[in-house]
C-alpha positions as CSV (number, residue, x, y, z in Angstrom):
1,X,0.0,0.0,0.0
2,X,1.1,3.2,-1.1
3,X,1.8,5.8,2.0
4,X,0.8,9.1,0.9
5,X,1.7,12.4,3.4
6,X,-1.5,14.9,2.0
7,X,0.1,18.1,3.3
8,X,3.7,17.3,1.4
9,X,1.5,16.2,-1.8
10,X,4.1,12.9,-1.9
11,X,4.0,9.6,-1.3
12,X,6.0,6.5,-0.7
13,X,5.2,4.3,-4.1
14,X,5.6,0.5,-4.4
15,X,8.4,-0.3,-6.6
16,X,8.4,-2.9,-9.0
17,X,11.7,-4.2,-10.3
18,X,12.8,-7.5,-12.7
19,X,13.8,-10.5,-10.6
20,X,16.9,-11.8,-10.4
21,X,16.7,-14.0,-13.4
22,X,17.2,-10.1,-15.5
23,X,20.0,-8.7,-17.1
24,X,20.2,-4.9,-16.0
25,X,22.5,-4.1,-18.3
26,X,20.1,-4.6,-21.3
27,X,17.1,-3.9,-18.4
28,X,18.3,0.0,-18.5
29,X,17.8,2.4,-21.3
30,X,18.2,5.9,-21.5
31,X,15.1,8.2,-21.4
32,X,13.1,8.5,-24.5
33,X,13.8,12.1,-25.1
34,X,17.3,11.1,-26.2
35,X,19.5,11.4,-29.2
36,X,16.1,12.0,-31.3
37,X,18.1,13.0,-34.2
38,X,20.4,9.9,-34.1
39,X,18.5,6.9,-35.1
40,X,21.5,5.1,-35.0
41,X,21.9,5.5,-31.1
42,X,18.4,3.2,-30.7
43,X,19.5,0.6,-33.6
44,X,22.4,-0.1,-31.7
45,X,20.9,-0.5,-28.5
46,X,18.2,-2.6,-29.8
47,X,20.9,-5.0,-31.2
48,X,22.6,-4.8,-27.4
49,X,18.8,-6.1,-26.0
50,X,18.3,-8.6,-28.7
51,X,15.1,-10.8,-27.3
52,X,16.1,-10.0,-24.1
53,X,13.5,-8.1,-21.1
54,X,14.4,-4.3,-21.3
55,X,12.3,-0.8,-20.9
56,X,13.7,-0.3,-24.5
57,X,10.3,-2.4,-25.5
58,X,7.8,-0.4,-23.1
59,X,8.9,2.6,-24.4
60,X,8.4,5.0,-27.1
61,X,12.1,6.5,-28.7
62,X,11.0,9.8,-30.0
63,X,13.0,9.4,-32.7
64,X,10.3,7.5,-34.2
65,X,7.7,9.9,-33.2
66,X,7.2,10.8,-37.0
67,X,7.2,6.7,-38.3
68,X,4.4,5.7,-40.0
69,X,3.9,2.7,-37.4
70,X,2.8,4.4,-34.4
71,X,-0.1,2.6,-34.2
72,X,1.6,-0.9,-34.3
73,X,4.1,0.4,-31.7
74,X,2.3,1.6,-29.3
75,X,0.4,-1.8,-29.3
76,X,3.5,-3.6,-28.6
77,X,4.3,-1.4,-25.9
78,X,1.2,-1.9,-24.0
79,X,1.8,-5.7,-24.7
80,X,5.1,-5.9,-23.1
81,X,3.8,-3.9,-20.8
82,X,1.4,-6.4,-19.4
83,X,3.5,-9.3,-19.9
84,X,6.7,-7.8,-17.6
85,X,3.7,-7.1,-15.3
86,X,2.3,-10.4,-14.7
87,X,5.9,-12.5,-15.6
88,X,9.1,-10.8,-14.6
89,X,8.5,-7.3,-12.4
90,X,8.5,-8.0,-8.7
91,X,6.9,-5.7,-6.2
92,X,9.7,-4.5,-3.8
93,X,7.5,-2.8,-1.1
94,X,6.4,1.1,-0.1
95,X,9.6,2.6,-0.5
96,X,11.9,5.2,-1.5
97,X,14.7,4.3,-4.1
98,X,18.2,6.3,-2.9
99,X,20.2,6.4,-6.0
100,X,24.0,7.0,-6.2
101,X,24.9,7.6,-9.6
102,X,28.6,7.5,-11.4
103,X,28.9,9.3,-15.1
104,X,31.4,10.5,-17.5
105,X,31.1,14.0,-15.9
106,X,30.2,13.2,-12.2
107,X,31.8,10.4,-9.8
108,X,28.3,10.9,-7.7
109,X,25.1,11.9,-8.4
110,X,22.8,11.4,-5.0
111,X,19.2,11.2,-6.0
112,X,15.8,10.1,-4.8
113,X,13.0,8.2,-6.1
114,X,9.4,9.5,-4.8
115,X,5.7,9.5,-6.1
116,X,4.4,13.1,-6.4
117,X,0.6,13.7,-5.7
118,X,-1.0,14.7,-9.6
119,X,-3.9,16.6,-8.0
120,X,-1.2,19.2,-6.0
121,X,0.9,19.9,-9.8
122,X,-0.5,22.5,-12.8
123,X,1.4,22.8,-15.9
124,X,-0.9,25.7,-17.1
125,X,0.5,29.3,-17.3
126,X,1.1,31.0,-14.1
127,X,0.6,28.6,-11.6
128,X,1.0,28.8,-8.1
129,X,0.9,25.0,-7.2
130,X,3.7,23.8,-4.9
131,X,4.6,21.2,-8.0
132,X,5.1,23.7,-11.5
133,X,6.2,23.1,-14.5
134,X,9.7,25.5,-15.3
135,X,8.9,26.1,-18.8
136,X,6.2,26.4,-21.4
137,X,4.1,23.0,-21.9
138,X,3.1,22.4,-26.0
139,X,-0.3,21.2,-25.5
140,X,0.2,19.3,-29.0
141,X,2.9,17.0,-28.1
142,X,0.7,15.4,-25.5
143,X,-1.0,13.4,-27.4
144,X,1.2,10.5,-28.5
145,X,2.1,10.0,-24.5
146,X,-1.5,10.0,-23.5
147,X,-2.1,7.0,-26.1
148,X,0.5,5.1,-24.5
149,X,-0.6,6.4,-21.0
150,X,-3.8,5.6,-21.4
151,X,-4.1,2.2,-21.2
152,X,-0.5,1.3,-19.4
153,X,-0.7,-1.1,-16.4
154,X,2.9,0.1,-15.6
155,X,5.0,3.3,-15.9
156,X,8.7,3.9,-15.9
157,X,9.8,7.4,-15.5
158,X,12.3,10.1,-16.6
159,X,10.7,12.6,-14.8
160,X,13.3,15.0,-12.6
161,X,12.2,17.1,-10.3
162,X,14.3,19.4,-8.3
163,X,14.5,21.2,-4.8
164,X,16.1,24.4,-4.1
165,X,17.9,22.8,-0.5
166,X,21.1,25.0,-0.5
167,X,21.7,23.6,3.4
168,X,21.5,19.9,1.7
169,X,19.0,18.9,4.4
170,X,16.7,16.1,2.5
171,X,18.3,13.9,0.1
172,X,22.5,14.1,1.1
173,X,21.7,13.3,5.0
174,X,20.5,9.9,3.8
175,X,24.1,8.7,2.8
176,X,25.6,8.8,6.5
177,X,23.6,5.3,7.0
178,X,23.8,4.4,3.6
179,X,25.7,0.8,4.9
180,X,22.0,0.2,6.8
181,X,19.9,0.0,3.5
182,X,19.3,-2.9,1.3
183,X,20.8,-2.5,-2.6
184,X,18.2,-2.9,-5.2
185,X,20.5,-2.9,-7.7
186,X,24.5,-2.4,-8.6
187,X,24.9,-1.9,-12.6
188,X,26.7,-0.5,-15.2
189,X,24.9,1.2,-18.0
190,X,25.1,0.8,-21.5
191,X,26.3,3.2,-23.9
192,X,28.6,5.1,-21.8
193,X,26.0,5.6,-19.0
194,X,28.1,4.8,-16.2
195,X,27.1,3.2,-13.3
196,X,24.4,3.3,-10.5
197,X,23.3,2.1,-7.5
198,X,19.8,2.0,-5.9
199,X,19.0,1.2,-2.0
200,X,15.5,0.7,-0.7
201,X,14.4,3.3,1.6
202,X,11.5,1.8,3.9
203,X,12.6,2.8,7.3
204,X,9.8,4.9,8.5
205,X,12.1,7.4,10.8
206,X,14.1,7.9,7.6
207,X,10.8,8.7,5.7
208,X,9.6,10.9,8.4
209,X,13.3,12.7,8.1
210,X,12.9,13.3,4.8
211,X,9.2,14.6,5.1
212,X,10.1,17.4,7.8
213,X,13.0,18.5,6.0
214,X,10.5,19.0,2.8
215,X,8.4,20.9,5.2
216,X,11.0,22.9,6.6
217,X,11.4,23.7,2.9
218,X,8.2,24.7,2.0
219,X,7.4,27.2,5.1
220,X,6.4,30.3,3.4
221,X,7.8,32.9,5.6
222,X,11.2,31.7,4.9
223,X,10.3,30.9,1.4
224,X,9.0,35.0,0.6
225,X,12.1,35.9,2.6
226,X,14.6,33.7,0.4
227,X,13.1,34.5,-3.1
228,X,12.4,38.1,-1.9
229,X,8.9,38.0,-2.8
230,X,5.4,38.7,-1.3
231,X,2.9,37.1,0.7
232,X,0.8,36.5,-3.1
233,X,3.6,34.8,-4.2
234,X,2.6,30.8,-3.5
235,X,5.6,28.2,-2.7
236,X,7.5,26.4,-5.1
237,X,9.2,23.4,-3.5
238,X,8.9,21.0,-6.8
239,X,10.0,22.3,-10.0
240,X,9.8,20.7,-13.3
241,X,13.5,19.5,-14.1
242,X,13.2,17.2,-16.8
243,X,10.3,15.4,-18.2
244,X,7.7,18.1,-18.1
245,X,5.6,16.8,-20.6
246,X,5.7,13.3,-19.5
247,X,4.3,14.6,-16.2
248,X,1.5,16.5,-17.8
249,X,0.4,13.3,-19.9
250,X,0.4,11.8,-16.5
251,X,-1.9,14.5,-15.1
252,X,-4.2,14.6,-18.5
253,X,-4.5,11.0,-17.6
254,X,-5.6,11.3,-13.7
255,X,-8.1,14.0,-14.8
256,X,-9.7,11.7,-17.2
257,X,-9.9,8.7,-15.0
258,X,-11.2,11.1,-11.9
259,X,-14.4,11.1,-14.0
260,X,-15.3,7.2,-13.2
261,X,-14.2,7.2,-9.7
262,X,-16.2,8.0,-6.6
263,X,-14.4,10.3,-4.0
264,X,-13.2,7.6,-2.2
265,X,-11.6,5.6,-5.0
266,X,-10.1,9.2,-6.2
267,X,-8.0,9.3,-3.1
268,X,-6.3,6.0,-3.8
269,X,-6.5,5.2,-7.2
270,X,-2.2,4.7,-8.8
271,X,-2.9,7.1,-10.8
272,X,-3.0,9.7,-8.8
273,X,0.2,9.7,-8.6
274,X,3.8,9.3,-10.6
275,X,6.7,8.2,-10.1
276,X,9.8,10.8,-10.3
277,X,13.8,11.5,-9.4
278,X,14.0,14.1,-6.6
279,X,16.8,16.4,-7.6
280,X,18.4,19.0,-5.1
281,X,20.0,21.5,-7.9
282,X,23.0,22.2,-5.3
283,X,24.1,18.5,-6.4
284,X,27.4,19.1,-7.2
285,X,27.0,15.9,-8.9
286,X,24.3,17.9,-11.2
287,X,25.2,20.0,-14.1
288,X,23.3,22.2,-16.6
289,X,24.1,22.6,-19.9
290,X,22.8,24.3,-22.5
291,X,20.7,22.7,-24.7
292,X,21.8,23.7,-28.6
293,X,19.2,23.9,-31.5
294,X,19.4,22.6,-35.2
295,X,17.3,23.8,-38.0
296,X,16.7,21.3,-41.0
297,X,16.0,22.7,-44.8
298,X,17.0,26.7,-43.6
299,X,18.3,28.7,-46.8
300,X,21.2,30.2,-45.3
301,X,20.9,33.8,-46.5
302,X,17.2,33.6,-46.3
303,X,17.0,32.7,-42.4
304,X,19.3,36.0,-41.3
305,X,17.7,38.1,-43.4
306,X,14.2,37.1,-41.6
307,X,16.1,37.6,-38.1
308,X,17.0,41.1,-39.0
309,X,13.1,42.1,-39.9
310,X,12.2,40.3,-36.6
311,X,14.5,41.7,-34.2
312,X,13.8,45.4,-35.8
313,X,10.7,44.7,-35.6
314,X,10.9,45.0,-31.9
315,X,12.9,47.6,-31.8
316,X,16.2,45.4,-31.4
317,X,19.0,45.0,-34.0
318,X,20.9,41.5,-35.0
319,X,24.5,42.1,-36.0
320,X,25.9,39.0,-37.4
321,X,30.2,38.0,-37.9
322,X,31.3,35.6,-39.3
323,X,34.9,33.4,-38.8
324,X,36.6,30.8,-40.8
325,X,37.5,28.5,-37.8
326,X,35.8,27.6,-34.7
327,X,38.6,28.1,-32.7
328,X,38.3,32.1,-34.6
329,X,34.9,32.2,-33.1
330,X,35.2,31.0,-29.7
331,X,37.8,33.8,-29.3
332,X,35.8,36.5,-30.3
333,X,32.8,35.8,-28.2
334,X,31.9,37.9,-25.3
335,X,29.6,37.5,-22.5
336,X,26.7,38.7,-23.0
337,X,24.9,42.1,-21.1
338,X,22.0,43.5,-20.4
339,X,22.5,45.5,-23.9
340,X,23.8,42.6,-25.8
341,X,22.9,39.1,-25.8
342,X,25.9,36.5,-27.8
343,X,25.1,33.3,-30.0
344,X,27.5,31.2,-31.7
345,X,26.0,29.9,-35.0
346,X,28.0,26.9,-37.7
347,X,26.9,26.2,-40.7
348,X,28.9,24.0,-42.8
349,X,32.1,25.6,-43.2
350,X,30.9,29.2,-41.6
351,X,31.7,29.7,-38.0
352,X,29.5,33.0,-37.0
353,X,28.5,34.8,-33.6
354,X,25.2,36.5,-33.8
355,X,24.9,39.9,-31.5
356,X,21.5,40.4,-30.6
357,X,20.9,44.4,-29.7
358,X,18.5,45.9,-27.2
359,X,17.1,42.3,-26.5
360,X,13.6,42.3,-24.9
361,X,13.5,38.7,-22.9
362,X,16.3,37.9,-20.0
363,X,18.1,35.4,-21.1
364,X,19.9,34.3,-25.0
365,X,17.5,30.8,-25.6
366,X,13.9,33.4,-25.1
367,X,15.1,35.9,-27.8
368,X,16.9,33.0,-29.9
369,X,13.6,30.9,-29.5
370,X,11.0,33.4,-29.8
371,X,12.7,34.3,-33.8
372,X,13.0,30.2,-34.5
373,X,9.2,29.9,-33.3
374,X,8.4,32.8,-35.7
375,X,10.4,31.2,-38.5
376,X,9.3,27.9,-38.5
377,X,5.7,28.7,-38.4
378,X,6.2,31.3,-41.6
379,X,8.1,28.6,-43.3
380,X,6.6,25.1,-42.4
381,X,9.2,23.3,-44.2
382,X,12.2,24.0,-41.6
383,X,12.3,21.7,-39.0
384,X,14.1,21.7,-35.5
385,X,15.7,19.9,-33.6
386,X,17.1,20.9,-29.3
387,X,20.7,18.7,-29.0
388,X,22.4,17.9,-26.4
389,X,26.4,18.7,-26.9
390,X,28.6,20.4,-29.3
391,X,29.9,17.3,-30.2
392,X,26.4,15.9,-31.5
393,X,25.4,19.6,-32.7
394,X,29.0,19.7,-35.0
395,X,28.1,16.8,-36.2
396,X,24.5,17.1,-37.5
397,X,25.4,21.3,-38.9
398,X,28.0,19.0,-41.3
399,X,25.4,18.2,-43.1
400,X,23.2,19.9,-46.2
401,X,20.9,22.9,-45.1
402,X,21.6,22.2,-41.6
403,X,22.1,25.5,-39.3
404,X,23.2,24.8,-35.5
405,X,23.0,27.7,-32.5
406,X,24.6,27.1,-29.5
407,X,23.8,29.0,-26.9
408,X,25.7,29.4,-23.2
409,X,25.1,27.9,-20.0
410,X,22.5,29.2,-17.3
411,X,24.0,29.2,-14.4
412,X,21.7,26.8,-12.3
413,X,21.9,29.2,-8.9
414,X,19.3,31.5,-10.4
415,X,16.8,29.1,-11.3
416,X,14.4,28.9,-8.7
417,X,14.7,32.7,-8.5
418,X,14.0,32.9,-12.4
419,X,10.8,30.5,-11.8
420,X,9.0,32.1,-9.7
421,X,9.6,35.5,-10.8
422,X,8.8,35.0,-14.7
423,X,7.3,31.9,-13.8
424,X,8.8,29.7,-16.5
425,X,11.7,29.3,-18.8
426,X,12.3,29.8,-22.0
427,X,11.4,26.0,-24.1
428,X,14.3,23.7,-23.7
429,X,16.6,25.8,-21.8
430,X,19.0,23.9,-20.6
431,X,19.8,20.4,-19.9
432,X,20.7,18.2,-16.4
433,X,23.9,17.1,-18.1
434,X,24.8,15.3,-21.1
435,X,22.3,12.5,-23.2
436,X,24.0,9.9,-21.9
437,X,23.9,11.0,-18.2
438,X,20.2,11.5,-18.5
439,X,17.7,9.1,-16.4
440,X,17.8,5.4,-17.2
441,X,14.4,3.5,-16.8
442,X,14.9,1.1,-13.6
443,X,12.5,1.3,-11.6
444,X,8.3,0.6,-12.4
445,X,5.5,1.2,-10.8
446,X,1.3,0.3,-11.2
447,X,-0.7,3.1,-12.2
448,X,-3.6,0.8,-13.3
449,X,-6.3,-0.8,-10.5
């Protein structure tokens, strides 16, 4: 039974995981949101799975978002759904998952796996819920999730949700007893994920701990005092991370089912709930990094000649410079001020730095983003794509008609403070580290009665 504390809007969820019999290795796959320009990433861990049990195949890559088969897949999905249901997952208890995670980038990443209450969390603009999305949710991408969701007897998250505890008070505290837990699971993952380790938290002191430290948290004379806001300024103690839309498919869903269901049954139906990572964003295991955009079929000359109408438009300016050499480029970018925001673009061969003049929004990705919205609604053609890494970006700007921005990192101090003042983010801001150190599906849980 699922332990559910009303006035923190969490609760203790029962994990299922794959008996012993199961590989974790091919169990684990990165979160669907990955390398969805890279079809090659998914072909390669398909051939690592084989036949084997993995998330891989109760899933939906969105790389394949566009295939012609989403029908067919999202049949299968349900199907292996109910089949690692009823054959393989085993139901570990009410408890917490305390995850210690190893990457290219971090030797620990110390993490914890709750279930946040769906009635207490609102996506829509403005909100003042304690759980809030950090950034604009597109209503249209919804859809594809809620067919999956809809009819899912299990789910498997890569929701991340982070808490503003400078003091470290809720999640760190847990490793000084960390000998006294029971391991769930010690595995490497695949594709240069690294390695993590998960121990069951049931104690209910510990659970209580972590409860009153969440409180603590969320007392709203020290929250207007930290934020320096008012008194009509609601608490934000959850805020959207990663996985924003995948937790507003799982709140289209609740709504929907709340229509069947008496009051009674509403309180403890699974699907009040979902399953998430708990993220303190003083980790210094966590990084940000920005996350770089690619636009398919742009003509070159074309695209900045539409950026200069736009940013006039508004009474800015665009100044664009152009280098023949990266390393020509990355020395003649500045840091951007209040009068002057700085972009690095590549196409091809052309390494340019565009200087956006008088900008009107706060940071670089809201004026950059706000032009490519324009854009590719005026020319349906262009597509885009948000990429995680130089690396990857340099590599997909090589091609034909390809144009890649990168844009700096945002310094993840301020954002809390950004949040709740302009109350979200610009669209795919900026990233919790690389693709590969992203969330790996371990962990399940029942959402269907």
């Amino acid at each position: 039974m699922e332990k559910v504390f009303e006035n923190m809007w969490i609760a203790v969820p029962e994990i299922l995981l794959p008996d012993d019999s199961i590989d974790l290795e091919k169990w684990a796959v990165v979160a669907c949101d990955q390398y969805t320009s890279e079809p090659e990433y998914r072909e390669e861990v398909a051939d690592i799975v084989g036949d084997d049990p993995s998330t891989l195949n109760i899933i939906y890559p969105e790389v394949y978002l566009e295939g012609w088969d989403k029908a067919q897949r999202i049949k299968r999905i349900q199907t292996y759904m109910k089949d690692y249901f009823d054959g393989i997952l085993e139901n570990k208890g009410s408890c917490f998952v305390l995850l210690d995670r190893k990457t290219s980038h971090a030797d620990s990443r110390k993490w914890l796996v709750v279930a946040l209450d769906l009635e207490r969390y609102d996506y829509s603009v403005g909100s003042q819920t304690l759980i809030r999305a950090t950034e604009w949710t597109i209503v249209d991408r919804l859809p594809p999730r809620i067919q999956i969701r809809t009819w899912a007897s299990i789910e498997t998250p890569h929701i991340m949700v982070l808490i503003d505890d400078e003091k470290k008070t809720v999640i760190e505290p847990l490793f000084a007893d960390i000998k006294t837990f029971k391991k769930l699971y010690d595995v490497d993952l695949m594709m240069n994920g690294g390695h993590i380790i998960g121990y069951q938290l049931s104690d209910e002191q510990k659970i209580v701990q972590i409860i009153t430290a969440l409180q603590v948290l969320s007392d709203p004379q020290k929250f207007q005092s930290k934020y320096h806001v008012g008194s009509d300024v609601w608490v934000l103690l959850f805020a959207m991370g990663d996985g924003n839309h995948s937790l507003a498919t799982a709140k289209a869903i609740r709504e929907e089912k709340k229509k069947n269901l008496d009051v009674d049954q509403k309180a403890i139906h699974p699907a009040r709930f979902a399953l998430v990572e708990l993220v303190n964003v003083h980790d210094e295991g966590l990084t940000f990094e920005p996350i770089h955009r690619i636009l398919f079929g742009a003509e070159y000359e074309n695209l900045f000649e539409e950026m200069k109408t736009y940013f006039q438009s508004l009474w800015s300016d665009v100044l664009i410079t152009t280098y023949t050499s990266a390393e020509e480029q990355k020395k003649n970018l500045k840091t951007s001020t209040i009068e002057h925001h700085y972009v690095r673009f590549v196409r091809a061969w052309t390494f340019g730095i565009l200087d956006i003049v008088n900008p009107k929004l706060n940071l670089e990705v809201g004026n950059l983003q706000a032009f490519l919205d324009h854009y590719i609604k005026k020319y349906s053609k262009v597509k885009i794509d948000y990429v995680h890494g130089e690396e990857t970006t340099e590599t997909l700007w090589m091609r034909d008609d390809n144009i890649g921005f990168l844009l700096p990192i945002m310094d993840k101090k301020d954002f809390f403070q950004t949040v709740i003042v302009d109350w979200a983010l610009p669209r795919k801001t900026f990233s919790m580290g690389e693709a590969e150190e992203k969330r790996f599906y371990l962990e399940c849980r029942k959402i269907e009665k």
